[in-house]
PAGU-319098 format. One record per residue: x, y, z of N, C-alpha, C, O in turn. Coordinates in steps of 0.02 Angstrom, whole numbers, padded with zeros to 5 digits, always signed. Example, Ala and Ser with C-alpha at 12.3 -4.5 7.8 and 13.67 -1.06 7.14 Angstrom:
residues 2
+00660-00284+00390+00615-00225+00390+00660-00165+00390+00712-00166+00423+00642-00112+00354+00684-00053+00357+00645+00002+00394+00670+00057+00402
This chain:
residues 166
+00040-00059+00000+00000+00000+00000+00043+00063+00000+00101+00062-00019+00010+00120+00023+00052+00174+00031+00091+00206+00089+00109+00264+00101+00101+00131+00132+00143+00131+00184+00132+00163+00256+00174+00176+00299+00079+00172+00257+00035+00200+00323+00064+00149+00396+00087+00168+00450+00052+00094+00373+00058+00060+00416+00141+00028+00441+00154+00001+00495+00192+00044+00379+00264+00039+00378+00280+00086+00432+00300+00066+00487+00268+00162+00414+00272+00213+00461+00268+00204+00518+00311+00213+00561+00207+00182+00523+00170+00186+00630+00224+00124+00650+00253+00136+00703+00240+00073+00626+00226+00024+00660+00332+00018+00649+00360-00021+00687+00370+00050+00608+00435+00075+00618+00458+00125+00665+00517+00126+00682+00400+00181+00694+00397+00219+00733+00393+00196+00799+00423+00217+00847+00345+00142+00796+00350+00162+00840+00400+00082+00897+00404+00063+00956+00422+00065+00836+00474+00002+00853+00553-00010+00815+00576-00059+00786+00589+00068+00832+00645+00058+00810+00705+00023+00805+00753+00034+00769+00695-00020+00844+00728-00098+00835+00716-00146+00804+00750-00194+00787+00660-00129+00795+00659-00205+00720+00652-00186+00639+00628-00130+00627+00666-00217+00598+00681-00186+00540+00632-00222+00497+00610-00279+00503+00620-00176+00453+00540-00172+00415+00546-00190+00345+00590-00153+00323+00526-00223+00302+00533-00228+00241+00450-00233+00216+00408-00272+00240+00438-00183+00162+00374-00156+00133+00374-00193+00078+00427-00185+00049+00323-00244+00039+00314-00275-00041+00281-00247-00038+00246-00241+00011+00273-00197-00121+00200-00167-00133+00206-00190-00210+00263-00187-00233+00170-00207-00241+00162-00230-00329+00150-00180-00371+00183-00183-00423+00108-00125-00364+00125-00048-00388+00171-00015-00367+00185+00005-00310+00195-00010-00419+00257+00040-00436+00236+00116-00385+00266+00138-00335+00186+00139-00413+00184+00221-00380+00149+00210-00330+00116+00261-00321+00131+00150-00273+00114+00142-00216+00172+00141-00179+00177+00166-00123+00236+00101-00224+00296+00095-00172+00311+00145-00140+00313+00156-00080+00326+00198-00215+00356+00260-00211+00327+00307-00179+00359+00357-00167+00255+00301-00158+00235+00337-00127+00259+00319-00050+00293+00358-00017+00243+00273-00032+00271+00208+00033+00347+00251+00045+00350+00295+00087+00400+00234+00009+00447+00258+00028+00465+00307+00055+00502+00317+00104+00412+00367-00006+00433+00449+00033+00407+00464+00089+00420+00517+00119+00355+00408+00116+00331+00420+00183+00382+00396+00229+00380+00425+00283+00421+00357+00225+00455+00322+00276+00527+00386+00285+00545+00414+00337+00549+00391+00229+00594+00415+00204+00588+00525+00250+00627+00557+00286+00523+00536+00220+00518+00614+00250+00518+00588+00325+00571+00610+00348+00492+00558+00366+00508+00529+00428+00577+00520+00468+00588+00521+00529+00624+00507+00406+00689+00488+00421+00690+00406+00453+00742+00378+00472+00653+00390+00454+00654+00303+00462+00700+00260+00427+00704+00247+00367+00740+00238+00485+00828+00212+00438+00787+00128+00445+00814+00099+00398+00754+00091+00466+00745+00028+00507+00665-00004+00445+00625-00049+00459+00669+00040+00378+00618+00012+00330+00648+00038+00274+00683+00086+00261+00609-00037+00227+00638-00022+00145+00598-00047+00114+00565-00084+00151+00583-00047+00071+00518-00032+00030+00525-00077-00039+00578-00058-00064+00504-00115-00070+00515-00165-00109+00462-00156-00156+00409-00182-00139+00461-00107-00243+00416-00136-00286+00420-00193-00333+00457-00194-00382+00373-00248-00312+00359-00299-00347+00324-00357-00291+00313-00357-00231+00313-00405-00346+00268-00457-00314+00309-00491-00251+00367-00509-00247+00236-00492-00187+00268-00532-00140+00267-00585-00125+00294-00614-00078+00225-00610-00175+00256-00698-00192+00330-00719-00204+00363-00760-00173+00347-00681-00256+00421-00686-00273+00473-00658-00227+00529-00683-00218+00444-00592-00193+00499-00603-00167+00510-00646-00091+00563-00662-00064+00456-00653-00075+00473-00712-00037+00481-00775-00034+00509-00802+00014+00459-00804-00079+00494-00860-00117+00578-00846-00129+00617-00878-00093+00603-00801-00175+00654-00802-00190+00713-00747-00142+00774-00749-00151+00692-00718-00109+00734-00674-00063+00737-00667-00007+00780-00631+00018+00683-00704+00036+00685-00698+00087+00711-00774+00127+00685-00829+00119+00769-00759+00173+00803-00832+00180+00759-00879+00247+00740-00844+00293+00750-00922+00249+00727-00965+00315+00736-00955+00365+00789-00932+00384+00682-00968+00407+00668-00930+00469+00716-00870+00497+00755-00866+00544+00693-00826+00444+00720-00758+00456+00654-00700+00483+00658-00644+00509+00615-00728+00469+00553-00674+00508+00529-00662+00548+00517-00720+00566+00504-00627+00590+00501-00628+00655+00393-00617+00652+00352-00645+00687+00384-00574+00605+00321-00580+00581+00302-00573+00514+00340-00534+00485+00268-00592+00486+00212-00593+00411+00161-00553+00411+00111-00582+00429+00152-00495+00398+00105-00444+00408+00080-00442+00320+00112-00417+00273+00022-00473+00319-00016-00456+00232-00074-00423+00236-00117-00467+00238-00096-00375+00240-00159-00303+00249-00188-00297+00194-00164-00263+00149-00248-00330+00189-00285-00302+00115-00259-00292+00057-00250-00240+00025-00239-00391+00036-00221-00380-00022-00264-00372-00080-00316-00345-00062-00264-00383-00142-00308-00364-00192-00331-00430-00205-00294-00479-00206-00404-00432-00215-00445-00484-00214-00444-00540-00278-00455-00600-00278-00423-00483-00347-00432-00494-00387-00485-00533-00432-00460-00573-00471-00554-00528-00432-00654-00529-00419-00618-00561-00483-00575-00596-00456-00614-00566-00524-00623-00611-00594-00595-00696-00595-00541-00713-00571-00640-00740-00626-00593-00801-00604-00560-00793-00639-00504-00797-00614-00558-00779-00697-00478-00796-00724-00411-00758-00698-00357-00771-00724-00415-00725-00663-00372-00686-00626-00345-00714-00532-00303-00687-00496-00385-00769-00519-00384-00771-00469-00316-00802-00449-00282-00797-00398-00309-00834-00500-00211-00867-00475-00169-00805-00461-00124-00816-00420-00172-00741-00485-00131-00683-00464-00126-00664-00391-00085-00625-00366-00175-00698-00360-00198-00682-00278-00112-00689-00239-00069-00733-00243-00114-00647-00214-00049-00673-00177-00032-00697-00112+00020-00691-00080-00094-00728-00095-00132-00788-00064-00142-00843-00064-00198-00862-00047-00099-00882-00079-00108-00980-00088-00083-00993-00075-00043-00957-00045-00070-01069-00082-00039-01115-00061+00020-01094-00060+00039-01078-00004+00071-01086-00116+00129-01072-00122+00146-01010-00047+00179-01009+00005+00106-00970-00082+00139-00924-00042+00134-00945+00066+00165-00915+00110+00095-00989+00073+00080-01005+00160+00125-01054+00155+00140-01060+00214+00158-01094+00125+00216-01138+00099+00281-01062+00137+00309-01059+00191+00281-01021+00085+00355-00975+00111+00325-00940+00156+00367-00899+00174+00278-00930+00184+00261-00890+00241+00313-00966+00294+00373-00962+00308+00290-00995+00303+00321-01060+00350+00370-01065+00341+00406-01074+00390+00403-01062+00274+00495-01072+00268+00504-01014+00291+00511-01026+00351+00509-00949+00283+00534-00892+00312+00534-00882+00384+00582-00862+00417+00457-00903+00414+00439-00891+00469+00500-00913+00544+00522-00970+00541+00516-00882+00585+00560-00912+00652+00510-00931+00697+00464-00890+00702+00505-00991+00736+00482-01033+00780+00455-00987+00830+00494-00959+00869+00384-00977+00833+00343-00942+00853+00337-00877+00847+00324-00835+00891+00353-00864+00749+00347-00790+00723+00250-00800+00691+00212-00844+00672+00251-00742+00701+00194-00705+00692+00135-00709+00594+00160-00717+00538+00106-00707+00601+00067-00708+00533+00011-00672+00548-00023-00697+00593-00015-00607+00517-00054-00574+00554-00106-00556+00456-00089-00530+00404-00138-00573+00469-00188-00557+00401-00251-00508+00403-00284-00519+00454-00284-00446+00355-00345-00434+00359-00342-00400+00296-00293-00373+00269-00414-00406+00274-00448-00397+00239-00538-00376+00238-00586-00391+00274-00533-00347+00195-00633-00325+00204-00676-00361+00141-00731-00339+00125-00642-00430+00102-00662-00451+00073-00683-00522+00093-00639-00565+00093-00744-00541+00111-00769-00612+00154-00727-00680+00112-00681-00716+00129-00780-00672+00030-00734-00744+00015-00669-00744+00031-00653-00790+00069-00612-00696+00009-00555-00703+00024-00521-00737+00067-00478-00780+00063-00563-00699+00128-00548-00717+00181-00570-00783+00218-00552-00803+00273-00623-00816+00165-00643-00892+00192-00571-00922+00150-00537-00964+00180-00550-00901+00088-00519-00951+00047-00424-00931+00114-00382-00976+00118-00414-00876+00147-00376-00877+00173-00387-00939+00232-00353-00991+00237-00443-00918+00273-00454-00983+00323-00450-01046+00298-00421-01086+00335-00468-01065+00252-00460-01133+00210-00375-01153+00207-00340-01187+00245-00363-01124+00159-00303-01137+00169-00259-01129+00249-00227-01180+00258-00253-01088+00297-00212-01099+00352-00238-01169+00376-00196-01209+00398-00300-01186+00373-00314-01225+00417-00284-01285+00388-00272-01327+00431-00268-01303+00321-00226-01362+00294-00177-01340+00289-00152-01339+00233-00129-01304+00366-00061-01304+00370-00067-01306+00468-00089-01256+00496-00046-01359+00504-00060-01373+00573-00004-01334+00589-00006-01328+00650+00041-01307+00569+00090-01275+00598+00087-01215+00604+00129-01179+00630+00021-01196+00574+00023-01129+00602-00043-01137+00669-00084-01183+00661-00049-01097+00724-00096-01128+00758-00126-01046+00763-00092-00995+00765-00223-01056+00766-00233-00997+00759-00236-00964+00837-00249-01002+00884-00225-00903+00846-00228-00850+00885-00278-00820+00893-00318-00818+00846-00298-00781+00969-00364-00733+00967-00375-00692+00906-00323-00661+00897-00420-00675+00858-00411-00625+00828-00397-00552+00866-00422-00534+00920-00358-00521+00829-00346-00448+00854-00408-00410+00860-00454-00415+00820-00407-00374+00909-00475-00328+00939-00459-00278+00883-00401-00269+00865-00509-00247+00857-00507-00201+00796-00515-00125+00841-00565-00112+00874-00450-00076+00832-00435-00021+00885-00488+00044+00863-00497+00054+00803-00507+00069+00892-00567+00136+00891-00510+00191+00871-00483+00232+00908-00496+00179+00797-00456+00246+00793-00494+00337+00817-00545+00371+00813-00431+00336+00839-00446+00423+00866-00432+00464+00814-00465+00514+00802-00379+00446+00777-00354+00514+00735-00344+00463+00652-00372+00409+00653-00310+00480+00594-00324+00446+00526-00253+00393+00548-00256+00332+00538-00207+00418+00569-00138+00369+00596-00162+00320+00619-00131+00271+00599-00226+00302+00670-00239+00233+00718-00260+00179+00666-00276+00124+00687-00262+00198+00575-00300+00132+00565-00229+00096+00541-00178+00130+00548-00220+00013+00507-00174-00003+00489-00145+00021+00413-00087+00034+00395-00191+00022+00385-00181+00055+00317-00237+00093+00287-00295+00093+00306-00208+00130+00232-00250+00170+00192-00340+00144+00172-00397+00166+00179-00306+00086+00145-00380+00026+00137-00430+00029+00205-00490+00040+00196-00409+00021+00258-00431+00012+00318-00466+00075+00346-00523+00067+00366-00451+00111+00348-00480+00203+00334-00543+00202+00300-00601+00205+00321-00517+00196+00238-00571+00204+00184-00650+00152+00212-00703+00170+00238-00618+00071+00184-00685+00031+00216-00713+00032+00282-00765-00001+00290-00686+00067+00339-00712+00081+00392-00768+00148+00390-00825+00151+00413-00734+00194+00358-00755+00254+00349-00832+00231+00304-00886+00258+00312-00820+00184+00264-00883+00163+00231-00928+00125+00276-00989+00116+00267-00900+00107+00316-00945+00060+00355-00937-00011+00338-00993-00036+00342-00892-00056+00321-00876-00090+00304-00834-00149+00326-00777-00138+00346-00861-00217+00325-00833-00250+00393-00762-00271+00370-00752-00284+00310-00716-00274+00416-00646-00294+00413-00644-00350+00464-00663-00355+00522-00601-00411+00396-00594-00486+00431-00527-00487+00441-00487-00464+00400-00504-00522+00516-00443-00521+00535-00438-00589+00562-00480-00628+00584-00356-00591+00553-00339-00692+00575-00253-00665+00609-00213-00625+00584-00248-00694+00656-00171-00694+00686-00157-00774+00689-00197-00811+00718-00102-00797+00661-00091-00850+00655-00005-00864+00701+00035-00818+00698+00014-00928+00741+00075-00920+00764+00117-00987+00743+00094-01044+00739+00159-00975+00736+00207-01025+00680+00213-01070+00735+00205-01039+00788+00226-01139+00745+00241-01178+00791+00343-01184+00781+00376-01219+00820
């Protein structure tokens, strides 16, 4: 996205270091100059798919969490393999993941989010977690992302899953 949530959540945890996939190009770039006018040394910003690059760049149990926020649903079937949501990818969520790292998912799209439950649940190694209490933002900073703003602001329900790597 446009890094709303890179910001808050580098801010307000300058010890751990942040890496942003966004698949639009002028989402990255937008992402970046937010982190960047901030002066945030502890995030970097990655345009392209995050299938690939976690498949191909990110090394074994090197993560401490998996944070994926309203990805794109992609509503057409013939489009639906683009999801960057399947199998494959809960496959490198688990190779990357470190022994009791984090997987934190939401979305405001229901099927999605059944075809996300479907799949974790045919992986026992991840075991599910309370869902996260959804926070009463005070100001436009409290939501997680831009998406999250918007469909709230619409009135619009947001589905959430915390998952913990065994």
């Amino acid at each position: 996205g446009k890094g709303l949530f890179l910001d808050n959540a580098a801010a307000r945890q300058p010890n751990h270091h942040f890496v942003g996939v966004e698949v639009a190009r002028k989402f990255a770039h937008l992402a970046a100059e937010r982190v960047a006018k901030k002066g945030l040394t502890n995030v970097r910003v990655v345009a392209g798919d995050g299938r690939r690059f976690l498949a191909q760049f990110v090394p074994e149990a090197s993560l401490h969490t998996v944070h994926i926020y309203f990805p794109d649903p992609w509503w057409k079937k013939r489009h639906k393999k683009r999801r960057v949501f399947c199998e494959s990818f809960v496959q490198d969520v688990a190779r990357t993941l470190r022994p009791g790292g984090d997987f934190r998912i939401a979305t405001d799209v229901e099927e999605y989010f059944g075809v996300m439950q479907t799949l974790m649940a045919s992986h026992p190694e991840f075991l599910p977690q309370p869902p996260p209490e959804p926070n009463t933002p005070e100001h436009d900073l409290d939501y997680l992302t831009n998406f999250e703003r918007k469909y709230r602001i619409q009135g619009r329900p947001i589905y959430r899953a915390h998952y913990r790597f065994r």
